[in-house]
C-alpha positions, 0 to 999 in steps of 0.5 A, spaced: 342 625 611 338 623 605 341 621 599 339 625 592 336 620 587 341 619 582 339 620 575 335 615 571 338 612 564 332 615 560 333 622 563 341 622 562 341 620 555 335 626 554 341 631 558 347 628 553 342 628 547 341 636 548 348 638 550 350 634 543 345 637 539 348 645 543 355 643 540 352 641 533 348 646 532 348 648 525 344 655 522 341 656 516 345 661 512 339 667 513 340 665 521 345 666 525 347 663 532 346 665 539 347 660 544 344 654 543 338 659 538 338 659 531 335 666 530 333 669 523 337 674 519 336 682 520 337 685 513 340 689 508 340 697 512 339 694 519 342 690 525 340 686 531 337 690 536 335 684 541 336 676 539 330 671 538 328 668 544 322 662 544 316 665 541 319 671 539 324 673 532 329 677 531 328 685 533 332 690 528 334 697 528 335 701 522 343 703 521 343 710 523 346 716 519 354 715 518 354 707 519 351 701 514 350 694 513 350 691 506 348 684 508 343 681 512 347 680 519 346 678 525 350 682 528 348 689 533 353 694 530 352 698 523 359 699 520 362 706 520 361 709 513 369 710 509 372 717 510 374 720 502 380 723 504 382 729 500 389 727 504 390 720 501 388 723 494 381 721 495 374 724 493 367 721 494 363 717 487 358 715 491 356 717 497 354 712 504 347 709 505 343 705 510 345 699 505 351 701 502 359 703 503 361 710 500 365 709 494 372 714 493 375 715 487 382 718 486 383 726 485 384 729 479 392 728 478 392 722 481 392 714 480 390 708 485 395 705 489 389 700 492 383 699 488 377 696 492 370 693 490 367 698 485 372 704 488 380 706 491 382 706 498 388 710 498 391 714 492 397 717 489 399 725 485 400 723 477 408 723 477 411 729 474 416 728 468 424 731 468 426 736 463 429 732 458 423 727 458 417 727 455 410 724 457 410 718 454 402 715 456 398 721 460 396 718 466 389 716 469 385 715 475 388 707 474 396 709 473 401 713 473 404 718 468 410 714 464 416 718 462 421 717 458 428 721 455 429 724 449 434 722 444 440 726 442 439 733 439 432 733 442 429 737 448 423 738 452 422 741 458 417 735 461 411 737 460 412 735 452 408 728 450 414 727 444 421 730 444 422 736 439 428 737 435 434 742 436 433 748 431 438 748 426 440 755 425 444 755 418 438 753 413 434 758 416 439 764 414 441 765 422 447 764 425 448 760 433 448 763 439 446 758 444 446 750 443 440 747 444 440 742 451 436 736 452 431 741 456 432 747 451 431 749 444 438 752 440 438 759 440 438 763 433 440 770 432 440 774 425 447 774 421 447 780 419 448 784 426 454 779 426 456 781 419 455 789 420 459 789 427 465 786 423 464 791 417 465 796 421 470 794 426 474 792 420 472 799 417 475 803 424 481 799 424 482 801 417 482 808 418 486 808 424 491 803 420 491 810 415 491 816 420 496 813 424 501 813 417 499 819 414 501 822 421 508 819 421 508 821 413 507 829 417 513 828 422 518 826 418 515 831 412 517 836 419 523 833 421 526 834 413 523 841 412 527 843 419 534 839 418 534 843 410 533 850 414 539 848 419 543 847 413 542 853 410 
């Protein structure tokens, strides 16, 4: 049998040279590298439909609807477009394009929990305060609502931005008929039902005090006529 000729020195060290130079490849930053090939860049809006090959640039599809790519890429995929889910707060500020990402912002009443470039991934509902808190910072699409208790002798039903104080029945001529709570006002009510019920129940008693006397007085008035009769 024939032996193969070996490989000549010129030649190996043509063949360690190309495997060094496939190892250390470097791509200019508008390229991308497939195999041993440094192809050009699809741009903004579109993505690689089939590599470069020699004598032959990169071929490029536009991103169809729902998907985008904001960057030059060499990569075969468009990115999906965000979802604005209503059930994670969100609402859409700015719709999808071929080059650009939907941009979402909180719903009305609610406040980002995860902000991202120019927009909010995730959202939360504005906290609602206690009775007998009041609002202390109203809430906005970047915070929540800050609440914070009334002092002694204040209310609010929480839905308050400051505290009121309690009514004091007295200066207004009016008498208490139910103490204020930390969510509820004093009630006030008008002296003078208090004061004529009263009256008239001292007038009643007064006269049932007079008629029960007057009616002792008719017994023993009787009971004088009919033991002087009996003597007689």
């Amino acid at each position: 049998m024939k032996r193969k000729p070996a490989l000549s020195p010129s030649l190996l060290l043509i063949l360690v040279m190309d495997l060094s130079r496939g190892q250390t490849l470097t791509c200019h930053r508008a390229e991308y590298q497939t195999g041993t090939e440094c192809c050009p860049m699809c741009p903004v809006g579109s993505r690689v439909k089939i590599d470069c090959s020699k004598g032959q640039s990169t071929s490029c599809a536009p991103c169809t609807e729902g998907t985008f790519m904001n960057q030059p890429t060499g990569l075969k995929l468009c990115f999906h477009c965000t979802n604005c889910n209503a059930g994670s707060g969100l609402k859409m500020k700015t719709s999808c394009t071929p080059s650009s990402d939907t941009v979402c912002e909180p719903l009305e009443g609610f406040f980002c929990l995860d902000p991202a470039e120019n927009g909010c991934m995730a959202a939360q509902k504005h906290t609602g305060c206690k009775p007998g808190q009041y609002i202390r910072h109203n809430g906005t699409a970047q915070r929540d609502t800050e609440c914070s208790d009334c002092s002694e002798g204040q209310y609010s039903d929480g839905t308050f931005t400051s505290c009121l104080s309690h009514t004091q029945c007295e200066p207004l001529n009016l008498q208490l008929i139910k103490p204020g709570t930390v969510s509820t006002d004093a009630e006030c009510g008008e002296q003078t039902s208090g004061s004529t019920a009263v009256v008239v129940g001292s007038v009643v008693t007064s006269l049932l005090i007079v008629a029960a006397l007057a009616l002792v007085m008719i017994l023993l008035k009787k009971k004088k006529i009919c033991a002087n009769t009996a003597v007689i």
